[in-house]
C-alpha positions as CSV (number, residue, x, y, z in Angstrom):
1,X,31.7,-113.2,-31.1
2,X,33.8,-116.4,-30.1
3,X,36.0,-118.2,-32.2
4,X,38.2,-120.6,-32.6
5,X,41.6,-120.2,-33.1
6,X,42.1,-123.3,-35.1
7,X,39.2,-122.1,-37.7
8,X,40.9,-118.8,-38.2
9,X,44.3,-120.2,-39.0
10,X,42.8,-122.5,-41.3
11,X,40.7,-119.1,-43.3
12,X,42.2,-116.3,-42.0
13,X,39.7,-114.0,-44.4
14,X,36.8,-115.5,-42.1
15,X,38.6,-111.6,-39.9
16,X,37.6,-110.2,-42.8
17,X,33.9,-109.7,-41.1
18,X,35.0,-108.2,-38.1
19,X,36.1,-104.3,-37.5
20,X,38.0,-105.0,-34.2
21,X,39.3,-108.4,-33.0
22,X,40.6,-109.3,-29.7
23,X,43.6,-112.3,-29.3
24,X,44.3,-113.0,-25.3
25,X,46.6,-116.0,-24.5
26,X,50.2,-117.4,-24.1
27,X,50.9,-118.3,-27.5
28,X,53.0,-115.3,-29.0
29,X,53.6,-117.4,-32.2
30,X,50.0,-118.1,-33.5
31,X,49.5,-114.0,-32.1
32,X,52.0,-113.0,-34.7
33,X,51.0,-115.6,-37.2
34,X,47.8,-114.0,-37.6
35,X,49.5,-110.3,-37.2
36,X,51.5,-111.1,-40.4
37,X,48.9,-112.7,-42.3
38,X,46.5,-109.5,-41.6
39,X,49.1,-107.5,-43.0
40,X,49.0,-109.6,-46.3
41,X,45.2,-109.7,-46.3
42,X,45.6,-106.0,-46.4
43,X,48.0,-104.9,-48.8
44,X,48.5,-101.3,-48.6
45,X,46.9,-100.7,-45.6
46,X,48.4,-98.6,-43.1
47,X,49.7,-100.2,-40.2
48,X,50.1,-98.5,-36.7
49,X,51.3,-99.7,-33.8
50,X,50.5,-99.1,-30.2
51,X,51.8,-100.6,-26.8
52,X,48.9,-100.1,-23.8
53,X,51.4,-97.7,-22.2
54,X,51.1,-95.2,-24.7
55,X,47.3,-95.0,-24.8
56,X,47.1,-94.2,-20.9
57,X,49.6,-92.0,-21.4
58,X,48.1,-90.0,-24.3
59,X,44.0,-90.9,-24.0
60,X,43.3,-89.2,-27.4
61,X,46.2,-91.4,-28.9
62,X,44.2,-94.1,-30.2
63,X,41.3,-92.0,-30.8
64,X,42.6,-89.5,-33.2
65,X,44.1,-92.8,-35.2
66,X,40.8,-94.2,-35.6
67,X,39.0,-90.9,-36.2
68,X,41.8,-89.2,-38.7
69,X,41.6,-90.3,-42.4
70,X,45.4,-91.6,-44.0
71,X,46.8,-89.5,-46.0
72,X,48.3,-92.1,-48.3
73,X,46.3,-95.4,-48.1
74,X,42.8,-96.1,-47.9
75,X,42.7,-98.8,-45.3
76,X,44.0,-98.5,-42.0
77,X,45.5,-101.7,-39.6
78,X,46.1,-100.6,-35.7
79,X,47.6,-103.3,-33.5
80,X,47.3,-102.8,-29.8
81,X,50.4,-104.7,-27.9
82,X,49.9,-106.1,-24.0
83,X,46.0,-104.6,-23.9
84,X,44.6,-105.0,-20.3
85,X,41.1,-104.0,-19.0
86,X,42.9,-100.7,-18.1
87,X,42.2,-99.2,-21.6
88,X,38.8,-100.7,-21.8
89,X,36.8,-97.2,-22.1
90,X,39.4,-96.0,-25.0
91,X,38.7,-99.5,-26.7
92,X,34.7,-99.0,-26.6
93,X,35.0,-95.2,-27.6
94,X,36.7,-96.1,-30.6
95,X,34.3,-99.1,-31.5
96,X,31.8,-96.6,-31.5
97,X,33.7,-94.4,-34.3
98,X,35.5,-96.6,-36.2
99,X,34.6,-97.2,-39.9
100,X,34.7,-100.4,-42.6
101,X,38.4,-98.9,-43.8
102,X,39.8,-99.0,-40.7
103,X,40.4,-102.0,-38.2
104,X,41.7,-102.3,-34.6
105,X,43.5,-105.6,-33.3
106,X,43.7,-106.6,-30.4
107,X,47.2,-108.4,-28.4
108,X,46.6,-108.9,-24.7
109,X,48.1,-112.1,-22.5
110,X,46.0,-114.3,-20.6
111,X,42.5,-112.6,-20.0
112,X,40.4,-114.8,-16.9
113,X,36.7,-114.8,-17.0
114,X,36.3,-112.0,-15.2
115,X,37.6,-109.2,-18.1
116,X,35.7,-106.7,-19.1
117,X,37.7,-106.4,-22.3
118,X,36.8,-110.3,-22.8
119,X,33.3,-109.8,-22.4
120,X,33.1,-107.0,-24.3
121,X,34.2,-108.4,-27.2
122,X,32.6,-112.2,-26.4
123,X,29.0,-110.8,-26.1
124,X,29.4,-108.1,-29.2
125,X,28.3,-109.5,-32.8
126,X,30.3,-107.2,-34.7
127,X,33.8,-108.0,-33.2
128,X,35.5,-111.2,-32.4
129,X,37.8,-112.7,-30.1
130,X,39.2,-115.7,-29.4
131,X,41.9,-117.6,-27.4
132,X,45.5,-118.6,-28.3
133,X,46.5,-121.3,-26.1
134,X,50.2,-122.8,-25.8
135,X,51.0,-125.4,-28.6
136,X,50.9,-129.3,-27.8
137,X,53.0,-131.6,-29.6
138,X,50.0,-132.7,-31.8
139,X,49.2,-128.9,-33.0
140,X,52.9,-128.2,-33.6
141,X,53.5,-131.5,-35.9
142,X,50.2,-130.2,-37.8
143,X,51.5,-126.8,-37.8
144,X,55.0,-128.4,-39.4
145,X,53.5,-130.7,-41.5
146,X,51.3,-128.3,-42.9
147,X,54.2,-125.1,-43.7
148,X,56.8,-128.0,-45.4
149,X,53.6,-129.3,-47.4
150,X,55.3,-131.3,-50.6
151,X,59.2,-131.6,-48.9
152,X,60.3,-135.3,-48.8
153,X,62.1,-136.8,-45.8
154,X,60.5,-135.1,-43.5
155,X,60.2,-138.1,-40.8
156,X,58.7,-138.6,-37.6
157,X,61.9,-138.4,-36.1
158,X,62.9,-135.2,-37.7
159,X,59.3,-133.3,-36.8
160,X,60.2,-134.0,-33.0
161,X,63.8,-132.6,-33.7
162,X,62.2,-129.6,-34.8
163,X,60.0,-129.3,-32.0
164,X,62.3,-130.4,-29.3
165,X,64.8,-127.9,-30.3
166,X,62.6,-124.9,-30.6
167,X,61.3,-125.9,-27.0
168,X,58.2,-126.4,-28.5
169,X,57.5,-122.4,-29.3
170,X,55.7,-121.6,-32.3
171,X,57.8,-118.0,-33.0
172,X,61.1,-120.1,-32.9
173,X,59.7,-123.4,-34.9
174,X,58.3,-120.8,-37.6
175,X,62.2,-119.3,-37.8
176,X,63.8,-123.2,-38.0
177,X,61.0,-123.5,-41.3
178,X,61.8,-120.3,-43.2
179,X,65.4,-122.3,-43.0
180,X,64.4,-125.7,-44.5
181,X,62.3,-123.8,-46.9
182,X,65.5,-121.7,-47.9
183,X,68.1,-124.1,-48.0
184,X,66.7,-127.3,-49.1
185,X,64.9,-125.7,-52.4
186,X,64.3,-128.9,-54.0
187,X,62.1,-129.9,-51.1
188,X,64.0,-133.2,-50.2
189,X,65.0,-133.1,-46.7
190,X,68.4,-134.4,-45.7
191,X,69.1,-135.5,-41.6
192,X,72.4,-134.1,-41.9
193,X,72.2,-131.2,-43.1
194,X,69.1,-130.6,-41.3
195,X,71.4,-130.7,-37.9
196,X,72.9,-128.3,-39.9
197,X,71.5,-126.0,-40.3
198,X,68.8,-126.1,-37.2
199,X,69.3,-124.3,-33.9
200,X,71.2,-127.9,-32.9
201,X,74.7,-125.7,-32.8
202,X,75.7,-123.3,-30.5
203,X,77.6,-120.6,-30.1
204,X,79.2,-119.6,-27.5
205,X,80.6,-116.5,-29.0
206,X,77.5,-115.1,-29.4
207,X,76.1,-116.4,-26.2
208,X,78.5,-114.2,-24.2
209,X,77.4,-111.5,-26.6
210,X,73.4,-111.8,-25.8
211,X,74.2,-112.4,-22.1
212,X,76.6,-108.7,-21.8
213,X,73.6,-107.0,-24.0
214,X,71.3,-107.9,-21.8
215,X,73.3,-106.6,-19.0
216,X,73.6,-103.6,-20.3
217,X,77.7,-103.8,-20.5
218,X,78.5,-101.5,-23.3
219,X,82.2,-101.1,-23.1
220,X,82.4,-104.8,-23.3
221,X,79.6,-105.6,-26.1
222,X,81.7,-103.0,-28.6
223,X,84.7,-104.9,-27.6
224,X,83.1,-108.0,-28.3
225,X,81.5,-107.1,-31.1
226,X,84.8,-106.1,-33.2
227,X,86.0,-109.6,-32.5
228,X,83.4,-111.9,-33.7
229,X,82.2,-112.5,-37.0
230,X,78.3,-112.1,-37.6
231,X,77.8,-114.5,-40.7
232,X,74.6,-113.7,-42.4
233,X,73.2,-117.1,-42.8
234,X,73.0,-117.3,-39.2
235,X,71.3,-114.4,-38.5
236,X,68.2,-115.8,-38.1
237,X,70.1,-118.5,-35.7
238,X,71.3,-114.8,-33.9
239,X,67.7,-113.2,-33.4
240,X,66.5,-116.6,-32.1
241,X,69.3,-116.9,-29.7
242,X,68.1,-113.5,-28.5
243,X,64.8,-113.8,-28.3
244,X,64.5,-117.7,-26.7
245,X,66.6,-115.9,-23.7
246,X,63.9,-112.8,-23.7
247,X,60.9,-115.4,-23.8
248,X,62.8,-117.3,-20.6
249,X,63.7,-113.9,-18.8
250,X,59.0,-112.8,-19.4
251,X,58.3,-116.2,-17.9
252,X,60.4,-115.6,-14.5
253,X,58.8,-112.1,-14.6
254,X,55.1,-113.0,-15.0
255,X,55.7,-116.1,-12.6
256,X,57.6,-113.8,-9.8
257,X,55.9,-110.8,-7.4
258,X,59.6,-109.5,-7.0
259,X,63.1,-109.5,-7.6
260,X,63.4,-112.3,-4.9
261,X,60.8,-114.7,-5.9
262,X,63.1,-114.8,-9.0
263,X,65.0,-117.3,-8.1
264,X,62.8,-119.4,-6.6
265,X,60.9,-119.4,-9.9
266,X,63.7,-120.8,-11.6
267,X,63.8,-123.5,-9.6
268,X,60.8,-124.9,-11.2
269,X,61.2,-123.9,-14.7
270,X,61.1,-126.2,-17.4
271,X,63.3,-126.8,-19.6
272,X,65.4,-126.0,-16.3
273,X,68.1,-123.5,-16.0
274,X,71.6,-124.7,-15.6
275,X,72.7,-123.7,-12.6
276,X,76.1,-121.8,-13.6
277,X,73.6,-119.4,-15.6
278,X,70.8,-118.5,-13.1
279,X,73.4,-115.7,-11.5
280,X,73.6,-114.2,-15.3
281,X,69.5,-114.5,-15.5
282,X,69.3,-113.2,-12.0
283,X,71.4,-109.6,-13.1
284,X,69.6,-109.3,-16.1
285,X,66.0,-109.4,-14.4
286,X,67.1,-106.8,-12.3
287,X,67.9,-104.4,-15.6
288,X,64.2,-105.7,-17.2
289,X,61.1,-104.7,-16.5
290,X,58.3,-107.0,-18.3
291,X,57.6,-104.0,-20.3
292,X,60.8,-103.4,-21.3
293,X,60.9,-107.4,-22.2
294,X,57.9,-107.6,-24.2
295,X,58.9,-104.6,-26.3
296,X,62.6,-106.3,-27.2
297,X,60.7,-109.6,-27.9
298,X,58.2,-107.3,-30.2
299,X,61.2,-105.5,-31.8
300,X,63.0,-109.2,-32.6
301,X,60.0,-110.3,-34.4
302,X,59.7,-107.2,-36.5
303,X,63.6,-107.2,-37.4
304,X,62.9,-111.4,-38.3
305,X,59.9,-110.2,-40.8
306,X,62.1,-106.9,-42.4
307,X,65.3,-109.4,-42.6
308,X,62.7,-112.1,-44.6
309,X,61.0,-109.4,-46.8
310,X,64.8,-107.6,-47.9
311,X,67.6,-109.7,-49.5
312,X,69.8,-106.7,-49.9
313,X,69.9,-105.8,-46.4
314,X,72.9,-106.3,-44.3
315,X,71.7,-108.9,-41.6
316,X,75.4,-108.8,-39.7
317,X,74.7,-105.1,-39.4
318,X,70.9,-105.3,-38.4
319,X,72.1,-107.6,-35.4
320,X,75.0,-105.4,-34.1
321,X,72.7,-102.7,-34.1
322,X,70.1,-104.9,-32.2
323,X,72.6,-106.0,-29.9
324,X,73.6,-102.5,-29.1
325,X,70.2,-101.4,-28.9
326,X,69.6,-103.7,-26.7
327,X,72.9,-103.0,-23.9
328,X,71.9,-99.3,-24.2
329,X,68.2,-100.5,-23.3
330,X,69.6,-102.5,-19.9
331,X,72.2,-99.9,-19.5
332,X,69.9,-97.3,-18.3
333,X,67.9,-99.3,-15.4
């Protein structure tokens, strides 16, 4: 069954009919979006998460998920990461077994015509799909408009600031509203303190700190690490930092057949790549697979979500412990 993206966002229960529903497309923002609210349409479920890897790897993986009751919850959420036509027979095995408790999601990138997944899941009744295409100006104002609902000041001029400076990506425009929404509590808007508070600044403290990471350079991420100061209400300025580079470094990858097209890609990337970073974006594509990438840029957006749902937790300490993470990830290409 096809939907539309747009209707879903608007009721997000209208899932609620579905055991197993697929999302293919570029936009990793409205992917998440509807990730997240599944989780809160499902309290108490338990939620499992697979990459496509693991299921070749282990065939019975996914099966004895859907098959095997919880122990502790009564509903069951499984999220499938990166899903190609390659796990296609696991996919309809499962469908076959599944039951009203449990329900699989599907995450895959662009899916052409020709899919098998896609037209599994197009032609069935019982399960859904439907497309997540990049944002436009237009959807992204909506999108904006509709999360700051009730906040004064919140000009034309302001919306595009938003937008421009988030390079028009939902992930990163959703992280610049949890911001407004926690500093300006009395839901007037102020210019100033908007440029604030936005991704506007830079750091360039930090930057050399993401580019070392990513480079795997341990010796010199500890030493950089003892030197700066994380403050915690710009953690979320941090994880965005990392994850905007990330997002860059899977376009190259998905753009270029090797190593060598790489920098050919950049060439034509837009917003372009300032020319005294592309030998910095050139060494860490050699450390990253896309694999490797799309599981850092998952692991961001699950740090964002536990660093939004716990006050008490030390954010400084969650993003040294990413960044490390992260240079011990590089370190062993």
């Amino acid at each position: 069954m096809i939907l539309k993206s747009y209707l879903v966002e608007q009721d997000i229960s209208i899932l609620d009919r579905y055991q197993s529903i697929l999302l293919y497309g570029e936009n990793e923002g409205i992917k998440e979006d509807i990730k997240n609210r599944l989780k809160e349409l499902n309290k108490g479920a338990e939620v499992i998460n697979f990459f496509e890897t693991e299921i070749l790897k282990n065939k019975n993986l996914i099966h004895d998920n859907v098959v095997n009751k919880s122990l502790f919850n009564e509903k069951k959420l499984i999220f499938i990461q990166s899903a190609t036509d390659k796990i296609l027979n696991e996919i309809t095995e499962c469908l076959k077994r599944i039951d009203q408790n449990t329900k699989i999601i599907i995450l895959s990138e662009n899916l052409d015509k020709k899919s098998k997944l896609r037209s599994l899941f197009e032609k069935e009744k019982t399960i859904a799909i439907f497309p997540c295409y990049v944002d436009n100006e237009r959807t992204l104002i909506g999108y904006i408009n509709k999360e700051l609902n009730g906040f004064k000041g919140l000009t034309g001029e302001l919306l595009n600031l938003i937008i421009t400076n988030s390079n028009s990506n939902r992930k990163i425009v959703k992280s610049e509203i949890v911001k407004i929404k926690t500093y300006f509590l009395q839901k007037i808007i102020n210019k100033n303190e908007l440029l604030e508070i936005l991704n506007v600044k830079s750091d360039s403290g930090f930057d050399e700190i993401r580019d070392n990471a990513l480079m795997g350079r341990i010796e010199k991420i500890n030493k950089l690490l003892s030197e700066i100061n994380i403050l915690n209400e710009d953690s979320f300025f941090y994880l965005n930092n990392l994850n905007y580079r990330i997002l860059r470094l899977i376009e190259i990858q998905k753009k270029s057949d090797t190593i060598n097209d790489c920098e050919k890609t950049m060439e034509n990337l837009k917003p372009p790549i300032f020319w005294k970073d592309k030998p910095i974006y050139l060494q860490q594509l050699k450390k990253w697979s896309l694999e490797k990438l799309n599981s850092a840029s998952f692991k961001i957006g699950e740090i964002e979500i536990l660093m939004k749902k716990n006050s008490y937790i030390r954010n400084d300490v969650v993003i040294k412990n990413l960044v490390v993470t992260l240079s011990k990830e590089a370190s062993t290409s």
